[in-house]
N, CA, C and O atoms as a GROMACS GRO file, in nm:
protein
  264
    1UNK      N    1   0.085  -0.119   0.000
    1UNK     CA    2   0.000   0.000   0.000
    1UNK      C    3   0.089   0.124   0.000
    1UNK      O    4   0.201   0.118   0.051
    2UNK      N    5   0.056   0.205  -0.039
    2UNK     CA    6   0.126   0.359  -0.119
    2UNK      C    7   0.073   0.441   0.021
    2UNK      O    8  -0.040   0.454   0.069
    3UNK      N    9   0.233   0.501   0.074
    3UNK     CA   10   0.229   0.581   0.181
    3UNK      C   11   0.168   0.758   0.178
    3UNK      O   12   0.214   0.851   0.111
    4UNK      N   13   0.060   0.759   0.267
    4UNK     CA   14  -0.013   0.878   0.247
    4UNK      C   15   0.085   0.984   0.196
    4UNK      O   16   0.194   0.959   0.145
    5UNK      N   17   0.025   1.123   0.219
    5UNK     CA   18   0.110   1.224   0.235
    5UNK      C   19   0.194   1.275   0.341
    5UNK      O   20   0.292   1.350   0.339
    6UNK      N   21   0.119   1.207   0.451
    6UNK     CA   22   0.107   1.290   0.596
    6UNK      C   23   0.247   1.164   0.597
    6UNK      O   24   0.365   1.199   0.605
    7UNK      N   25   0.211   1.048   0.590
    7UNK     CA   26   0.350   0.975   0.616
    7UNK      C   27   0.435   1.014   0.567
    7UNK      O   28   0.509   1.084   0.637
    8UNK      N   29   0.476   0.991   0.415
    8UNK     CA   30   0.594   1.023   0.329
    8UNK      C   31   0.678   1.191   0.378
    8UNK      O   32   0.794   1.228   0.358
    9UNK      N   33   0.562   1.262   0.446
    9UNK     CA   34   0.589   1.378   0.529
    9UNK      C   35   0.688   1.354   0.655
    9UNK      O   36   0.804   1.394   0.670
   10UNK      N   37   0.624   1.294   0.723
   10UNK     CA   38   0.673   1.241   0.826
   10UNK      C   39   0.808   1.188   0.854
   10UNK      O   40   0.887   1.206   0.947
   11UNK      N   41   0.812   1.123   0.754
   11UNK     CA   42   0.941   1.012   0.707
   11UNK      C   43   1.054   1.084   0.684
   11UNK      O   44   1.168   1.039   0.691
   12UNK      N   45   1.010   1.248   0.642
   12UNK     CA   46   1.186   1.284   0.583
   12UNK      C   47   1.235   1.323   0.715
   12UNK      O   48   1.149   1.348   0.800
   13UNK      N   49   1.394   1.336   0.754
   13UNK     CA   50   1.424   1.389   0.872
   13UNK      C   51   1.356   1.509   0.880
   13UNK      O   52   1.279   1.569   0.806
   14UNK      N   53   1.412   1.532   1.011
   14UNK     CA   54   1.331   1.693   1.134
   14UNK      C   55   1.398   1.805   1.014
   14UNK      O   56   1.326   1.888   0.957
   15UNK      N   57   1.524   1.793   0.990
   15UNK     CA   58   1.588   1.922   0.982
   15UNK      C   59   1.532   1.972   0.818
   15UNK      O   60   1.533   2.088   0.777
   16UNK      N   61   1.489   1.864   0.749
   16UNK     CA   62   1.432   1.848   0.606
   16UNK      C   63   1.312   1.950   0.614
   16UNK      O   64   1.299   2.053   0.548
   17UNK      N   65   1.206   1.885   0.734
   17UNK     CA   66   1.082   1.942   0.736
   17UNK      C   67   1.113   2.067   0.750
   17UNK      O   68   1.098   2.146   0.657
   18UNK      N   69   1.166   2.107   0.880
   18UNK     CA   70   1.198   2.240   0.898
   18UNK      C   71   1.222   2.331   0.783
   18UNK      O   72   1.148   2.429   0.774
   19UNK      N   73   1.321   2.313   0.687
   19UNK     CA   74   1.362   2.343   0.580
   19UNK      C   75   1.216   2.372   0.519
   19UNK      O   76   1.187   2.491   0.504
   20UNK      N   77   1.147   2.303   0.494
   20UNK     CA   78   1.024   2.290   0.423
   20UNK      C   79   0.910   2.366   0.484
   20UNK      O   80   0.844   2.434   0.405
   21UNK      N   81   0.876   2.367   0.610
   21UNK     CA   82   0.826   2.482   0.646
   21UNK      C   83   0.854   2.631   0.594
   21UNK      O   84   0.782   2.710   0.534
   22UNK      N   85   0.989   2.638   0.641
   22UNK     CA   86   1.042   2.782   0.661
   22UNK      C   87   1.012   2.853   0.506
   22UNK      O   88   0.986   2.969   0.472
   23UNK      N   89   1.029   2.727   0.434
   23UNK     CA   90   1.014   2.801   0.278
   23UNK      C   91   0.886   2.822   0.243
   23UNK      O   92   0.858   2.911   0.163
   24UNK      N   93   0.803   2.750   0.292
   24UNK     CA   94   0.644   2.771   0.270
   24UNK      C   95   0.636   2.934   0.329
   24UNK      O   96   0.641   3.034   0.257
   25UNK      N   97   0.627   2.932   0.439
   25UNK     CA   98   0.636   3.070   0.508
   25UNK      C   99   0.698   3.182   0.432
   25UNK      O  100   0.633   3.285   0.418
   26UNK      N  101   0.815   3.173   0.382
   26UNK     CA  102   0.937   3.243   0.317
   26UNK      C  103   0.831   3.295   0.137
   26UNK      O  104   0.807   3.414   0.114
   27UNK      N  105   0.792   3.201   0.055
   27UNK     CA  106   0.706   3.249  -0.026
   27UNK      C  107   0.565   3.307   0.069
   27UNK      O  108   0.527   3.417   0.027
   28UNK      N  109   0.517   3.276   0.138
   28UNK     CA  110   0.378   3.309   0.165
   28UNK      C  111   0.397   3.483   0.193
   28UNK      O  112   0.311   3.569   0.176
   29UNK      N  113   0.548   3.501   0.245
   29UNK     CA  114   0.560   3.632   0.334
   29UNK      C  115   0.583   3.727   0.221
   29UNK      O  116   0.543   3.843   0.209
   30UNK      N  117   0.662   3.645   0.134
   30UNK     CA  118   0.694   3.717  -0.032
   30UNK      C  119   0.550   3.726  -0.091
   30UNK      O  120   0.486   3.824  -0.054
   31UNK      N  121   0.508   3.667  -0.151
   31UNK     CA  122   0.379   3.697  -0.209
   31UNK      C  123   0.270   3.802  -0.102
   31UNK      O  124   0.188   3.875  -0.157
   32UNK      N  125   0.277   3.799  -0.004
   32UNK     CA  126   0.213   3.882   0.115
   32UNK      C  127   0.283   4.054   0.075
   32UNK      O  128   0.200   4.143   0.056
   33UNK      N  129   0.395   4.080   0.067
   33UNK     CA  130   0.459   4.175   0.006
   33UNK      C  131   0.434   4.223  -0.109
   33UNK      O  132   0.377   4.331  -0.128
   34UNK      N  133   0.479   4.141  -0.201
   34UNK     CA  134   0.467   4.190  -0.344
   34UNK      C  135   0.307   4.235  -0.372
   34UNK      O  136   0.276   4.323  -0.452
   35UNK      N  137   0.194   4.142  -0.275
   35UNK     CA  138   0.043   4.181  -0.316
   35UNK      C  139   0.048   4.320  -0.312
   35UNK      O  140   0.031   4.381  -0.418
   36UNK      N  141   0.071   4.390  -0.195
   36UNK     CA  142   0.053   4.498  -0.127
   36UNK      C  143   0.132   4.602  -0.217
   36UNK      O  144   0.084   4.714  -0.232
   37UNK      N  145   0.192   4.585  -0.246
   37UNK     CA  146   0.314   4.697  -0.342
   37UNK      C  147   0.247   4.670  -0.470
   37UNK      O  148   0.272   4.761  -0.548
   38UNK      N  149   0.167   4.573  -0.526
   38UNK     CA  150   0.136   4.593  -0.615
   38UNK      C  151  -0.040   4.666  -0.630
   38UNK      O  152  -0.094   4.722  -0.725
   39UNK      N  153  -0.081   4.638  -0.517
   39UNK     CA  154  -0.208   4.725  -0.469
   39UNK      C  155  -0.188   4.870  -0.439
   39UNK      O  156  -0.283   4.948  -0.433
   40UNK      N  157  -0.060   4.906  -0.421
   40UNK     CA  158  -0.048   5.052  -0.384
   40UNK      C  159  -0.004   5.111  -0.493
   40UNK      O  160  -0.035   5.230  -0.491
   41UNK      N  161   0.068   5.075  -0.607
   41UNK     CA  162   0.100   5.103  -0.749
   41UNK      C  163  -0.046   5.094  -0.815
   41UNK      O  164  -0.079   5.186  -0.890
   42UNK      N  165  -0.111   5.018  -0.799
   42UNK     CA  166  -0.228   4.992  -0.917
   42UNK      C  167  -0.324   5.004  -0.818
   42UNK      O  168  -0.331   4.909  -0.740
   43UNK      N  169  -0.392   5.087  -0.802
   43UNK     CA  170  -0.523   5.075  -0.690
   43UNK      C  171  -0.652   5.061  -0.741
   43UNK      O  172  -0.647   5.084  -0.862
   44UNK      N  173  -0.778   5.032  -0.699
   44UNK     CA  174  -0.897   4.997  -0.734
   44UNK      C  175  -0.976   5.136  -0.712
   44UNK      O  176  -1.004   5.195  -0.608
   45UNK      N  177  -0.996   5.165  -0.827
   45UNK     CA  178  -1.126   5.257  -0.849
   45UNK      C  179  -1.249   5.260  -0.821
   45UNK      O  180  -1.320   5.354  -0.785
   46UNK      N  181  -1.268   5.174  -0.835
   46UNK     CA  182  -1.452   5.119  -0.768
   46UNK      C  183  -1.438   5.144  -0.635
   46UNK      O  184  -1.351   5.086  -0.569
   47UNK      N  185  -1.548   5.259  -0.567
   47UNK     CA  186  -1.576   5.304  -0.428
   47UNK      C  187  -1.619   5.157  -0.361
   47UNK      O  188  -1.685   5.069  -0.417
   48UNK      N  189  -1.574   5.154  -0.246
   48UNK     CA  190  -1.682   5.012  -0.157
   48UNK      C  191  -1.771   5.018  -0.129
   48UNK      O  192  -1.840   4.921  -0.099
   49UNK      N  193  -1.826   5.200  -0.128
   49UNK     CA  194  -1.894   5.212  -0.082
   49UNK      C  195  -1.950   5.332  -0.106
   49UNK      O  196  -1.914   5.440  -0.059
   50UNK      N  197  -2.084   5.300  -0.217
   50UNK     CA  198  -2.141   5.422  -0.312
   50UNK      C  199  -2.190   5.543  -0.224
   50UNK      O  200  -2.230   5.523  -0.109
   51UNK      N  201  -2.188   5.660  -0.278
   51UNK     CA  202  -2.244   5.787  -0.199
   51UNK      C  203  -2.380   5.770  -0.202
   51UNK      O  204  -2.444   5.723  -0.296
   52UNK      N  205  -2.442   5.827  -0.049
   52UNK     CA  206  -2.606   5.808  -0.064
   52UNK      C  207  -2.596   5.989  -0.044
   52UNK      O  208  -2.506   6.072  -0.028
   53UNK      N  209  -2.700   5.988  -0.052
   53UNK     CA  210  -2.836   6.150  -0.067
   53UNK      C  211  -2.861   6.104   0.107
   53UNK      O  212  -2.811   6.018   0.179
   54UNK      N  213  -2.965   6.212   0.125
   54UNK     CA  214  -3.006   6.214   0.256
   54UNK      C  215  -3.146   6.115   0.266
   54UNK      O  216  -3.176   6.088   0.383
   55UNK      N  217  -3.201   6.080   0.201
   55UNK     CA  218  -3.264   5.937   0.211
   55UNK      C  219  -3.248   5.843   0.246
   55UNK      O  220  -3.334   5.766   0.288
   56UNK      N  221  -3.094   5.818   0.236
   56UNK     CA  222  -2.999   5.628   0.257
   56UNK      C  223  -2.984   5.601   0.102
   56UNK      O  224  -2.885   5.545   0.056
   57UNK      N  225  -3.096   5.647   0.020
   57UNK     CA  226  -3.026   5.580  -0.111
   57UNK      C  227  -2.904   5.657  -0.203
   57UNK      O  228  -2.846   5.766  -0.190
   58UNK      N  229  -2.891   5.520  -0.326
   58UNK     CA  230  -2.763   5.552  -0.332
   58UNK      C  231  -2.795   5.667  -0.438
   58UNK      O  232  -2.913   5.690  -0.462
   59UNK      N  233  -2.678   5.754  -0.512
   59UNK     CA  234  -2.761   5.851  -0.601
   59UNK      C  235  -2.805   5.794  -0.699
   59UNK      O  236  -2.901   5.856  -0.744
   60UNK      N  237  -2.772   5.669  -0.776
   60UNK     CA  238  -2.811   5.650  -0.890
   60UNK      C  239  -2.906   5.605  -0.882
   60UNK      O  240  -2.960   5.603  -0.992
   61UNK      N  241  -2.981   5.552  -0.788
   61UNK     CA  242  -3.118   5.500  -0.742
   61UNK      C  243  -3.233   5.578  -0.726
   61UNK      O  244  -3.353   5.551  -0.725
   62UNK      N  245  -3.157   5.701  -0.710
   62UNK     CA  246  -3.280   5.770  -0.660
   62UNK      C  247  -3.277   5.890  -0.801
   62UNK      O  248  -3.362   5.978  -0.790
   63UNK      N  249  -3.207   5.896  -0.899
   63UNK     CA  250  -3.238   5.967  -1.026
   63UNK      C  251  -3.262   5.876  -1.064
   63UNK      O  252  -3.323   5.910  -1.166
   64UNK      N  253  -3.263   5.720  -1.063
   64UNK     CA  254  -3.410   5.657  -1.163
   64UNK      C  255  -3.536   5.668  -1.158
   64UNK      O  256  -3.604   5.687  -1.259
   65UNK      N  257  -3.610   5.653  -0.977
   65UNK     CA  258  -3.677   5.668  -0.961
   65UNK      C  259  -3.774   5.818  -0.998
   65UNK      O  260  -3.896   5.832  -0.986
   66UNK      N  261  -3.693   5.899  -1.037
   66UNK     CA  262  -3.767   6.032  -1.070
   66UNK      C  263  -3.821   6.015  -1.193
   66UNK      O  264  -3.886   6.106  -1.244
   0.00000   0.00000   0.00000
């Protein structure tokens, strides 16, 4: 029978895994970076959160309704 993942994991020495962690982490922290620098160079235009009138609605809602 063909050893899971979690085994064949298991199986390599301590200092291997370690290794293998640290690099998971090591890209995750890189890509965590680069997102952000590339969100502050290129930012999103679309408001989160449309302007309302003194009604609550939003404006474009309320020049249809007229």
């Amino acid at each position: 029978m063909a050893k899971s993942f979690w085994e064949s994991f298991k199986s390599l020495p301590p200092r291997t895994r370690i290794y293998l962690g640290l690099g998971g982490i090591a890209i995750g922290l890189t890509g965590n970076y680069i997102s952000d620098k590339l969100e502050e160079k290129f930012p999103d235009n679309i408001p989160s959160n449309p302007p309302t009138n003194a009604s609550g609605q939003t404006e474009n809602a309320s020049s249809n309704s007229q």
